[in-house]
C-alpha positions in Angstrom: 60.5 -3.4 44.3 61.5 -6.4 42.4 64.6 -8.3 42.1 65.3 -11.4 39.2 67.2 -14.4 39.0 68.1 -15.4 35.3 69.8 -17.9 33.6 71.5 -15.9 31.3 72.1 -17.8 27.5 75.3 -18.0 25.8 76.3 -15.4 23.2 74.5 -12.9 24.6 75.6 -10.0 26.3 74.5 -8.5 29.9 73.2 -5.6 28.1 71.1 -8.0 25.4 69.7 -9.9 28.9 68.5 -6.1 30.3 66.9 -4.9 27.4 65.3 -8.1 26.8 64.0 -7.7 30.5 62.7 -4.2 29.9 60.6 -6.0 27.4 59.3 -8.3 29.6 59.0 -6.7 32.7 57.4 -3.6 31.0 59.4 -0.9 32.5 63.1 0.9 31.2 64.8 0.7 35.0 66.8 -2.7 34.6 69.6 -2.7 35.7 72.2 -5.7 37.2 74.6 -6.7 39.6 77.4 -7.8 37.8 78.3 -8.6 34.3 78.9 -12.0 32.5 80.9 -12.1 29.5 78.6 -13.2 26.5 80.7 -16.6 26.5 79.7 -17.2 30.0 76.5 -18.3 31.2 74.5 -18.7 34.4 73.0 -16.6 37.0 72.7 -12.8 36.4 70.6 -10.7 39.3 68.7 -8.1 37.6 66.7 -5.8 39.5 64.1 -3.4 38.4 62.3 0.2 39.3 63.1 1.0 43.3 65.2 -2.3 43.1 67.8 -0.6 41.2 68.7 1.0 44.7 70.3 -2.4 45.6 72.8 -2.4 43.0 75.3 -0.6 45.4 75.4 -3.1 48.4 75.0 -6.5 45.7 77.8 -5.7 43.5 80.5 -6.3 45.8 79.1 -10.0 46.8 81.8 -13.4 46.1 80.7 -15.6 43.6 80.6 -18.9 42.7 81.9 -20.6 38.7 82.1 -23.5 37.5 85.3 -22.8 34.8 85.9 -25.3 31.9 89.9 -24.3 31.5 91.7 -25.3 27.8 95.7 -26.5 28.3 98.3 -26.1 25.3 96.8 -22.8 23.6 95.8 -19.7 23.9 93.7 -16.5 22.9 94.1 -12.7 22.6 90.4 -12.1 24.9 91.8 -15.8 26.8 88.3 -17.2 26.0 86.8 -19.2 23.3 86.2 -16.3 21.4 89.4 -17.3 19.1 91.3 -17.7 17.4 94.0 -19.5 18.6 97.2 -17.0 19.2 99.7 -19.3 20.2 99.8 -22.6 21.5 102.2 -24.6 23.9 102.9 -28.5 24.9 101.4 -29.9 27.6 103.2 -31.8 30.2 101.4 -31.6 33.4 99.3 -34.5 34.8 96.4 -34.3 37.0 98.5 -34.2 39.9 100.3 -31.4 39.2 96.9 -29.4 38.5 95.9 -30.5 41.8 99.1 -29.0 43.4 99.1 -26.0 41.3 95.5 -24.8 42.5 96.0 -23.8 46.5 98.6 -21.5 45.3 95.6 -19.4 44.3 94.0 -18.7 47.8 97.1 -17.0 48.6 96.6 -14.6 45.9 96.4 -11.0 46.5 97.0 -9.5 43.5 96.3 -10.2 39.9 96.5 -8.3 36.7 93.3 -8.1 34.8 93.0 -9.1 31.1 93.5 -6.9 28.1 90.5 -6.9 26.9 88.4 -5.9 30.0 86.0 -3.4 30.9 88.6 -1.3 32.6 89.2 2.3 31.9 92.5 3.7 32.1 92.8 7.9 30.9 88.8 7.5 29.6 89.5 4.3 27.4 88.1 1.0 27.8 91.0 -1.7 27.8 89.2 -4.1 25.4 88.7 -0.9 22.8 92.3 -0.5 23.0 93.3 -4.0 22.9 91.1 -4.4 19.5 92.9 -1.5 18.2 96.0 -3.0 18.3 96.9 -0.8 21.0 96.6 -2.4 24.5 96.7 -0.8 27.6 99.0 -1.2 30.3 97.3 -2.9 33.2 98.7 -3.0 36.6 97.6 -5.3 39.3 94.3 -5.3 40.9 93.4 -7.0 44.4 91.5 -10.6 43.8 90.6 -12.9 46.7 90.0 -16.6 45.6 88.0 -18.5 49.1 87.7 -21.9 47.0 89.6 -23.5 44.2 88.7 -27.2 43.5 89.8 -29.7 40.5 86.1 -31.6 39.9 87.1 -33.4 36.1 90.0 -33.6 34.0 89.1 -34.4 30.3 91.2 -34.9 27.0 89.0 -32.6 25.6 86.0 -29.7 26.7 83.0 -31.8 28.0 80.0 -30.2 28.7 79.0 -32.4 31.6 75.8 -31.3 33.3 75.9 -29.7 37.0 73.7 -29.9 39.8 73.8 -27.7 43.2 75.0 -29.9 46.9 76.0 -28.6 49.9 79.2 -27.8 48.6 78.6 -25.7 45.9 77.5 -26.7 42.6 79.1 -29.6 41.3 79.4 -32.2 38.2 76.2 -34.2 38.5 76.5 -37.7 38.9 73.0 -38.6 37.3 70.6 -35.8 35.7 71.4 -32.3 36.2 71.2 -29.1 34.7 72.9 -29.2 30.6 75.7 -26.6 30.6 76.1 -25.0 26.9 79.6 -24.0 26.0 81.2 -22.0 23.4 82.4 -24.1 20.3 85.7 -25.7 21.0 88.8 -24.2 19.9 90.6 -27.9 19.3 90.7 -31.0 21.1 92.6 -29.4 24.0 92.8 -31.0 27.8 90.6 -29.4 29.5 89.7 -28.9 33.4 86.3 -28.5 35.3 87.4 -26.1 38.3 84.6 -24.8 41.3 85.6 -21.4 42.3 84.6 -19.1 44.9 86.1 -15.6 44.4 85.6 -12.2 45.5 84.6 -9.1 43.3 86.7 -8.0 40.6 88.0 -11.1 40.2 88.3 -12.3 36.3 88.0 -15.9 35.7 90.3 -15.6 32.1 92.9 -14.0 33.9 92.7 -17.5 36.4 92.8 -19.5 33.4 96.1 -17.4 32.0 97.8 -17.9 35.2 97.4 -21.3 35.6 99.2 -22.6 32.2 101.4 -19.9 33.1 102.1 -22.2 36.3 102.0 -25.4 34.6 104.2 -23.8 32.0 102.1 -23.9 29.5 99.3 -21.8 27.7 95.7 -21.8 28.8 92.5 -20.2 27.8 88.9 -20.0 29.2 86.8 -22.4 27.1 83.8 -22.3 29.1 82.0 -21.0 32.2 78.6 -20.8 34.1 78.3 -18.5 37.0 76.2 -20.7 39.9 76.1 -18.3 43.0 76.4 -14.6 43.7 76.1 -14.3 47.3 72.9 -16.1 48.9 71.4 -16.6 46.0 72.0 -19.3 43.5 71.5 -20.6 39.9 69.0 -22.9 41.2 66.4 -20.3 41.6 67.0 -18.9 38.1 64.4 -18.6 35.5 65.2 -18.8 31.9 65.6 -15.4 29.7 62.6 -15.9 28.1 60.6 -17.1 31.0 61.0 -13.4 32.5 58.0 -11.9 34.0 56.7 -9.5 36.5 55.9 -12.6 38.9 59.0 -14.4 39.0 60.6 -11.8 41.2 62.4 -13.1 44.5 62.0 -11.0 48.0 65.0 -8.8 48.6 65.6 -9.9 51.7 66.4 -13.1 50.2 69.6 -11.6 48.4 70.6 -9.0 50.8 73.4 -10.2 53.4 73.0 -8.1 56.0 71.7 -8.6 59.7 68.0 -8.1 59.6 66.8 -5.8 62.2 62.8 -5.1 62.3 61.5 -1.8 63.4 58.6 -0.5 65.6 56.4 2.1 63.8 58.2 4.9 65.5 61.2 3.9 64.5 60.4 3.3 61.1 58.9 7.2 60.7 62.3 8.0 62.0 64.2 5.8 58.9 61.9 7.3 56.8 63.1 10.8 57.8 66.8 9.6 57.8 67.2 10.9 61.3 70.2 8.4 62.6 68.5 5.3 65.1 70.3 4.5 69.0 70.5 1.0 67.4 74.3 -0.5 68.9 75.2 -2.3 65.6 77.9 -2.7 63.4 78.5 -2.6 59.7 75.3 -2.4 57.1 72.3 -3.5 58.7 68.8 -4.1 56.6 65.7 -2.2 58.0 62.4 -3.9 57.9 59.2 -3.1 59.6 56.5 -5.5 61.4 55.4 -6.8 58.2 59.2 -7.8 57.0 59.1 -5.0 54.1 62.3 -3.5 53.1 62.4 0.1 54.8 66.5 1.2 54.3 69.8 0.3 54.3 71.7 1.6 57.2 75.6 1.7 58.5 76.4 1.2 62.2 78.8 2.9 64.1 78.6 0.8 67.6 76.6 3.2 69.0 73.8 4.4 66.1 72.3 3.7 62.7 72.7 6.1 59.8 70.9 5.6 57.1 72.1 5.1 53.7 69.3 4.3 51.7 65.7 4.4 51.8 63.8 2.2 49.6 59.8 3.3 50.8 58.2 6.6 50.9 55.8 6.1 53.6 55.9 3.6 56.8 
């Protein structure tokens, strides 16, 4: 089994990073965890062969951004993709973006931008949005855990970052170089830290909060630093990809742990339910901490949901 950390490059697609893995890893089962917009860059999780089992129970993990977020214009795909649709003035100091944010952890709801991945009736909202005929998206459950103001510039900076405690943050001295898109115009532009749940699209953040500071705002720049317990710290480069730069799956996976006796683990590997009291997804491992299963707790047993070896 093998699961990868990347540091995926801007301009390129999810899809470009997975075939350029299958290159490198040697093998056509890529697959990953979550998509970044190819004006986004960071961490992608890709995970190959028996790995692509995971897929299921990493998807749904909250992630971390780091957002770089353009004031006084905005764009039809609210990135820097361009052009520039329609701009606004800007009258809002950096108190006011300060006050504006905490509105967002009590956000529920949110309606997803046009051009999106979603289907509605078989279409992809982004076909029908370049085809002049955009979809009608309704709301869609979001969950934002963190929303913090870390710079305020006239203009998009590309400071470097560096991981604390806290997150990852602006680095004071050193740090990683963050690459974003080419600016749209000299527009003010703010360095936010989010933590979010899944679904949750970081242009439609950006939208709503010009809308709230009554103005327009687009997405000029963003790097994805965490999905779930793993971080962009232990990413490799693209094109430093190879068979030996996977990271144990145990690492990424956040359920309880629970390791099996031998007996037990003939058991998983039959799918015959364990008299383990647990709750929620558990991970199965045997006496030498390899990944046996997935299972679900009822309270009272274990079913298993998926089985990742063949033999014990």
């Amino acid at each position: 089994m093998a699961l990868y950390a990347v540091d995926k490059p801007l301009h390129l697609t999810s899809h470009d990073a997975v075939e350029e893995a299958r290159r490198r890893l040697g093998t056509r089962r890529v697959g990953h965890t979550g998509t970044l917009d190819p004006l986004a860059t960071g961490l992608l999780l890709l995970v190959s062969d028996e790995s692509t089992k995971l897929v299921p129970f990493l998807s749904g993990e909250d992630k971390e951004y780091l957002a770089w977020v353009s004031f006084g214009a905005t764009t039809p795909t609210l990135d820097a993709e361009g052009p520039v649709s329609e701009e606004a003035p800007v009258r809002f100091d950096r108190k006011d973006l300060e006050a504006a944010l905490p509105r967002f952890l009590e956000m529920r709801e949110q309606v997803p931008p046009l051009y999106s991945a979603i289907k509605v009736g078989g279409k992809r909202a982004y076909e029908a949005a370049r085809e002049g005929k955009p979809l009608e998206l309704g709301p869609r459950p979001v969950r934002y855990l963190e929303v913090e103001l870390l710079a305020f510039d006239p203009f998009p900076t590309p400071h470097p970052i560096a991981p604390s405690a806290r997150g990852w943050r602006l680095a004071e001295k050193g740090g990683r170089k963050v690459a974003l898109p080419r600016p749209l115009g000299p527009y003010p532009t703010a360095v936010i830290r989010l933590l979010v749940g899944p679904g949750t699209y970081v242009r439609a953040f950006a939208r709503d909060l010009g809308e709230m500071l009554k103005t327009k705002a687009f997405l000029s720049g963003l790097v994805r630093t965490r999905i779930g317990k793993i971080g962009l710290e232990r990413a490799v480069p693209l094109s430093e990809l190879a068979p030996d730069k996977a990271i144990p799956e145990l690492d990424a996976l956040p359920f309880p742990v629970v390791e099996l006796s031998h007996t037990e683990a003939r058991r998983v590997l039959e799918g015959i339910p364990l008299p383990i009291p647990a709750l929620g997804y558990v991970t199965l491992v045997d006496s030498r901490r390899r990944l046996l299963a997935i299972a679900e707790g009822d309270g009272f047993k274990l079913k298993i949901k998926r089985v990742f070896v063949k033999e014990a």
